[in-house]
PyMOL Python script that loads the backbone (N, CA, C, O; Angstrom):
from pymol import cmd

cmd.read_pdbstr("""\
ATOM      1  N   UNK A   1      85.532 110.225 103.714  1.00  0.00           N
ATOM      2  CA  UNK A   1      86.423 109.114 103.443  1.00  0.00           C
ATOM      3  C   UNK A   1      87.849 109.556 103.712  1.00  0.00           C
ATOM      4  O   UNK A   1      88.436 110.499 103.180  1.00  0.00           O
ATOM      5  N   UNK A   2      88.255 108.806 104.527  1.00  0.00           N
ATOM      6  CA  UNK A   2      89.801 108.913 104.597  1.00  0.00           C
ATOM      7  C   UNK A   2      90.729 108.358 103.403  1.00  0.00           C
ATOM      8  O   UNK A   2      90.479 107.332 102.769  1.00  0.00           O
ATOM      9  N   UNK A   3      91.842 109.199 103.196  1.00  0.00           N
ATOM     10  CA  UNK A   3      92.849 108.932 102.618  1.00  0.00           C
ATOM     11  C   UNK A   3      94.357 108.174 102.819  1.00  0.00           C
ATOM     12  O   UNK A   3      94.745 108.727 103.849  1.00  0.00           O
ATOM     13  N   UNK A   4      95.222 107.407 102.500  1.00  0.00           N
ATOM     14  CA  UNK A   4      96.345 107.185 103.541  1.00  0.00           C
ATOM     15  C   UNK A   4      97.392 108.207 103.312  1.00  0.00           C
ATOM     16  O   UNK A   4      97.761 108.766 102.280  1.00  0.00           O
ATOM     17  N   UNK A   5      97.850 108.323 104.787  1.00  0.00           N
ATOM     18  CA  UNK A   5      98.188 109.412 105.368  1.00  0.00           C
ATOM     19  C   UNK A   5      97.434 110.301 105.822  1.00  0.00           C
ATOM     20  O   UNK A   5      97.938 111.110 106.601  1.00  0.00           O
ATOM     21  N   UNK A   6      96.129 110.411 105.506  1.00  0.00           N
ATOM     22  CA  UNK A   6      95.427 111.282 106.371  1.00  0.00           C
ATOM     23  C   UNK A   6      95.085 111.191 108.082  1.00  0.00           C
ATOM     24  O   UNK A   6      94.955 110.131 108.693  1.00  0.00           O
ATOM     25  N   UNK A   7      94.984 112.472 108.639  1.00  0.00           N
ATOM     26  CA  UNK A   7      95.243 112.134 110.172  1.00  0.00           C
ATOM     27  C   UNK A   7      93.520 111.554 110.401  1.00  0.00           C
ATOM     28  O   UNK A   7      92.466 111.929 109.887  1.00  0.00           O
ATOM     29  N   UNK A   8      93.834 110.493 111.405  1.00  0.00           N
ATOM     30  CA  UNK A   8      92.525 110.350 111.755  1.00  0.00           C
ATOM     31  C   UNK A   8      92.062 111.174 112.920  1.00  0.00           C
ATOM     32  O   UNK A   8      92.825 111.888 113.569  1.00  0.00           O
ATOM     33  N   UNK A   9      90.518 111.018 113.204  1.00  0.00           N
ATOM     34  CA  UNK A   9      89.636 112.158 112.954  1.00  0.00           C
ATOM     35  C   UNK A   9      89.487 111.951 114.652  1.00  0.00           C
ATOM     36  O   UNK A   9      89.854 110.828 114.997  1.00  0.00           O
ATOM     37  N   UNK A  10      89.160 112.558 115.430  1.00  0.00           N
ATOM     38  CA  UNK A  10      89.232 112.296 117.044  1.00  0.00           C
ATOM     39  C   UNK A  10      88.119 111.680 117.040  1.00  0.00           C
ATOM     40  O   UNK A  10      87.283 111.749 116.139  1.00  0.00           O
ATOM     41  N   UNK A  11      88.021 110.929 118.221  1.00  0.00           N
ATOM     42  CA  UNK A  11      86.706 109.892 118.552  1.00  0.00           C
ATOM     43  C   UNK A  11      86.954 109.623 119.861  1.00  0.00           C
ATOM     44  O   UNK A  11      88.105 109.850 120.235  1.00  0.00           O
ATOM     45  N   UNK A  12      86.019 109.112 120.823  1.00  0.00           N
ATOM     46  CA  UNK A  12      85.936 108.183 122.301  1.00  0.00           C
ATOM     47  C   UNK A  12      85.132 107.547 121.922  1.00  0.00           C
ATOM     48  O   UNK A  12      84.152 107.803 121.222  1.00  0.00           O
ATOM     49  N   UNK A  13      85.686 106.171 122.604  1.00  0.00           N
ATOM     50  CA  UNK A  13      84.940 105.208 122.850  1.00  0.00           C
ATOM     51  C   UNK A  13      84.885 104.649 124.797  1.00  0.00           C
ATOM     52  O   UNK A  13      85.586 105.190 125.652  1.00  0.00           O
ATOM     53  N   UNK A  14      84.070 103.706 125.033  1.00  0.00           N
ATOM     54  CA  UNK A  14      84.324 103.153 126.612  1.00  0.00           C
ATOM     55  C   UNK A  14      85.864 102.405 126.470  1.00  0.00           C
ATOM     56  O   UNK A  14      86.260 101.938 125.402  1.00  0.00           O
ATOM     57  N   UNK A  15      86.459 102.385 127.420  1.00  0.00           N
ATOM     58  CA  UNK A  15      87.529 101.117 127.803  1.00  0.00           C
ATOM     59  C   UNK A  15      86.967  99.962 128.330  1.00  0.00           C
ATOM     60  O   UNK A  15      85.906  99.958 128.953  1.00  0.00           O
ATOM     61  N   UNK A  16      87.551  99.114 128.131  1.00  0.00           N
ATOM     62  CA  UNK A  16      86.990  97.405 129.152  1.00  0.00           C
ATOM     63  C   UNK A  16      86.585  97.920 130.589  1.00  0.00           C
ATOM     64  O   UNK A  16      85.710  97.377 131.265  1.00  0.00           O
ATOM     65  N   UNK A  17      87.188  98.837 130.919  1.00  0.00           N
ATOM     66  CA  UNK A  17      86.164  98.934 132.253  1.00  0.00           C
ATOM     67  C   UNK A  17      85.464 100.458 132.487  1.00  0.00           C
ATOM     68  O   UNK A  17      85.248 101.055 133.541  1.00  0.00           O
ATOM     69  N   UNK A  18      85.170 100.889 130.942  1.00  0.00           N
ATOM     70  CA  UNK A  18      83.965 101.175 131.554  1.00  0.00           C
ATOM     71  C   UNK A  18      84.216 102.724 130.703  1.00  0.00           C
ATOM     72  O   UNK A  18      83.522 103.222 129.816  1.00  0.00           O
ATOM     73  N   UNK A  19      85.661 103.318 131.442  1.00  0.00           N
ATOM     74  CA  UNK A  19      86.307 104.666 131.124  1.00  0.00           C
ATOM     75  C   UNK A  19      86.248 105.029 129.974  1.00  0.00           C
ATOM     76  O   UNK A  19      86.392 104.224 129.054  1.00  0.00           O
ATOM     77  N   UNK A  20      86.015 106.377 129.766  1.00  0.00           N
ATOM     78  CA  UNK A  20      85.652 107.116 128.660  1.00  0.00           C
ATOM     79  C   UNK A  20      87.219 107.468 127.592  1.00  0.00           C
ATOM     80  O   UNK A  20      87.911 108.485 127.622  1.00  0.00           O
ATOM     81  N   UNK A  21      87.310 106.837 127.150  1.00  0.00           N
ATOM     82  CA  UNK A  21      89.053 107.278 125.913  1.00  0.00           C
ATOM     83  C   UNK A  21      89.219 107.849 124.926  1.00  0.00           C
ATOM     84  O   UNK A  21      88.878 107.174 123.955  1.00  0.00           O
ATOM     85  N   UNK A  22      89.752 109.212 124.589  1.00  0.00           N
ATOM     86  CA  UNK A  22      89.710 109.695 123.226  1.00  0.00           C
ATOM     87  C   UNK A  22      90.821 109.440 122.990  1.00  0.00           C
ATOM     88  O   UNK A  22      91.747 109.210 123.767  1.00  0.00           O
ATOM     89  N   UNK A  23      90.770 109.492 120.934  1.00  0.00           N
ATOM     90  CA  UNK A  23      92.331 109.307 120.523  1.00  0.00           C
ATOM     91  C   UNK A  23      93.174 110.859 120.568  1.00  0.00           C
ATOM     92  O   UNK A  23      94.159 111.098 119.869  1.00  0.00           O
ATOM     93  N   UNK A  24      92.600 111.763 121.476  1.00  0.00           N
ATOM     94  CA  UNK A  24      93.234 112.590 121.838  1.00  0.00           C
ATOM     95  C   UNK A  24      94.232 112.474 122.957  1.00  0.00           C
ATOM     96  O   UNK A  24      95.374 112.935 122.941  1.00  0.00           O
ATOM     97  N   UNK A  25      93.770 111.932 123.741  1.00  0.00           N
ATOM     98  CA  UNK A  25      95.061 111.208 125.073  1.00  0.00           C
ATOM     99  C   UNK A  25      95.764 110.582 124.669  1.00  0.00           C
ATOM    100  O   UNK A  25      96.251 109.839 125.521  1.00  0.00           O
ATOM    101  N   UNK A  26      96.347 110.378 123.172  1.00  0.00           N
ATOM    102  CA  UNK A  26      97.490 109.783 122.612  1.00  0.00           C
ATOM    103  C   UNK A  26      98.412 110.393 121.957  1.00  0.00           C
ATOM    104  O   UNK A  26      99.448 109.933 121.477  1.00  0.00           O
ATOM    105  N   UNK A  27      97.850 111.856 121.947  1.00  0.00           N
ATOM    106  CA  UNK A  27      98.273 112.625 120.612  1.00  0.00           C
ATOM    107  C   UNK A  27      99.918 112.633 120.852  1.00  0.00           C
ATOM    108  O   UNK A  27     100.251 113.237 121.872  1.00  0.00           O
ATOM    109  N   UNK A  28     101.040 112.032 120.037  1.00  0.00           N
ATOM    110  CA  UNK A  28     102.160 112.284 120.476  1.00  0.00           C
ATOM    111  C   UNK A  28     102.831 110.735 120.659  1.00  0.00           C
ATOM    112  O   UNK A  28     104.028 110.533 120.862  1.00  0.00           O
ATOM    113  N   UNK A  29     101.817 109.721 120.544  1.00  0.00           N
ATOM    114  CA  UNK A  29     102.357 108.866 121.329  1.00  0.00           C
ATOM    115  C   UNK A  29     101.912 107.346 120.096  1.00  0.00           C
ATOM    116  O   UNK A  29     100.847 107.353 119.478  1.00  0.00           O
ATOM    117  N   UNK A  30     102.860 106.279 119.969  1.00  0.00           N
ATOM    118  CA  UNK A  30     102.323 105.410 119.013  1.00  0.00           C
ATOM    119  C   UNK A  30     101.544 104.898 119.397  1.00  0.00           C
ATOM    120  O   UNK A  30     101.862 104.240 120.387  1.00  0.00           O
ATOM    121  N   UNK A  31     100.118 104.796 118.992  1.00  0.00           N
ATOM    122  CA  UNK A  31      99.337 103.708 119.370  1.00  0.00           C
ATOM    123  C   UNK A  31      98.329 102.562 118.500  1.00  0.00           C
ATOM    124  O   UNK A  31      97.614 102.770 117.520  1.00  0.00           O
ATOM    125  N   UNK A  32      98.551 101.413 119.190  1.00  0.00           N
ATOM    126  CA  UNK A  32      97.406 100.528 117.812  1.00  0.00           C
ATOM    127  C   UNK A  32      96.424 100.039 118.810  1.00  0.00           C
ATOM    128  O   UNK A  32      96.507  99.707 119.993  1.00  0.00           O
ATOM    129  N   UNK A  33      95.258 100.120 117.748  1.00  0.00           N
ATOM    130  CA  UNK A  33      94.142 100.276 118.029  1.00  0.00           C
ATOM    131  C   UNK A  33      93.281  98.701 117.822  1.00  0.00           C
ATOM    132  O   UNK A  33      93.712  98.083 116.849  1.00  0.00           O
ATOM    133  N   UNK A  34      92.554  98.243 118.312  1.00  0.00           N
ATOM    134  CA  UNK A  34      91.740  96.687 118.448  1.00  0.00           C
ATOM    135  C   UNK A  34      90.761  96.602 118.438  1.00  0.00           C
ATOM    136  O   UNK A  34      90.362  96.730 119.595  1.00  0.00           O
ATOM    137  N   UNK A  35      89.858  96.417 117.675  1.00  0.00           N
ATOM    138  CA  UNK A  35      88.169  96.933 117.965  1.00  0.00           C
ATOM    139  C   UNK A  35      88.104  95.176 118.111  1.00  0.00           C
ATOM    140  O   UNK A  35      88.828  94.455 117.424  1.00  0.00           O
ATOM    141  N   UNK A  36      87.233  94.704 118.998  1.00  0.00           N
ATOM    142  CA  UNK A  36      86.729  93.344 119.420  1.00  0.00           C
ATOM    143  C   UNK A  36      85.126  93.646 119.602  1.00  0.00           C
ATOM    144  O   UNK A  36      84.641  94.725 119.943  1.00  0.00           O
ATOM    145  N   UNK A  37      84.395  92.392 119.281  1.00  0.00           N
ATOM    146  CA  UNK A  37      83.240  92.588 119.742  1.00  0.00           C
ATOM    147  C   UNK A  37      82.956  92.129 120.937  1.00  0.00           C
ATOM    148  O   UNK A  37      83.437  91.099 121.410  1.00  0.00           O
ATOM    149  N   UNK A  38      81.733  93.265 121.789  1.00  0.00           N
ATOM    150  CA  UNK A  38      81.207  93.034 123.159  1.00  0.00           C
ATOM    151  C   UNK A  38      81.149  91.866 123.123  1.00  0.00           C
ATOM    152  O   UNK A  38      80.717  91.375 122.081  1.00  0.00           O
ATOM    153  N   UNK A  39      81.509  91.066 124.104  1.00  0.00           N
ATOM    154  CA  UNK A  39      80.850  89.557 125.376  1.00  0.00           C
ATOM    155  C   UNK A  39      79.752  89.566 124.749  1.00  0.00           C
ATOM    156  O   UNK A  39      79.198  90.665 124.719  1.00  0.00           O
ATOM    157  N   UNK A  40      79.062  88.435 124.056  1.00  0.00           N
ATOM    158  CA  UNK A  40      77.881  87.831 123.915  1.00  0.00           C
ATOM    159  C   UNK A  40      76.905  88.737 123.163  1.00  0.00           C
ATOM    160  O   UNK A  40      75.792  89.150 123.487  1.00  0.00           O
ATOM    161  N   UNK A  41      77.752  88.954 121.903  1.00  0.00           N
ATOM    162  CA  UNK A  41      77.381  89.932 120.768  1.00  0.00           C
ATOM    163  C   UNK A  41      77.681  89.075 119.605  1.00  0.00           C
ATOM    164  O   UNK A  41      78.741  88.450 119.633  1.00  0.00           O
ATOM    165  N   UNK A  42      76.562  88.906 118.150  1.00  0.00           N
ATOM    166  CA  UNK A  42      77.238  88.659 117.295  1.00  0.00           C
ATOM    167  C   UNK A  42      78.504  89.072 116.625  1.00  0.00           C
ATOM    168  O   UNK A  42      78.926  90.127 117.099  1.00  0.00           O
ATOM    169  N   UNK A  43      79.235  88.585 115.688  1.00  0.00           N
ATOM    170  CA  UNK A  43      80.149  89.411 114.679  1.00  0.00           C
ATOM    171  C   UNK A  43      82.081  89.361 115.321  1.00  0.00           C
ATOM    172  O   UNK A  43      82.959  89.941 114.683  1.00  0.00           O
TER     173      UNK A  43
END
""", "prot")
cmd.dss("prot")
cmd.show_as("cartoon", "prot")
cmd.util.cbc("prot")
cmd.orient("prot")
């Protein structure tokens, strides 16, 4: 369980097209994050 202020924890996910992204290629840099559900997925 995370805490606030605690750093979050590295992860990849796909990009919309496809590309592999960790929140390591940000390290340094502000970023916000959007989780949407897949095209023709419940939820």
């Amino acid at each position: 369980m995370l805490n606030v202020g605690d750093k979050a924890p590295d992860f990849a996910l796909p990009s919309a097209t496809g590309e592999k992204v960790g929140l390591k290629d940000f390290k340094g840099k502000t970023l916000v994050l959007y989780f949407f559900p897949k095209a023709d997925t419940p939820g």
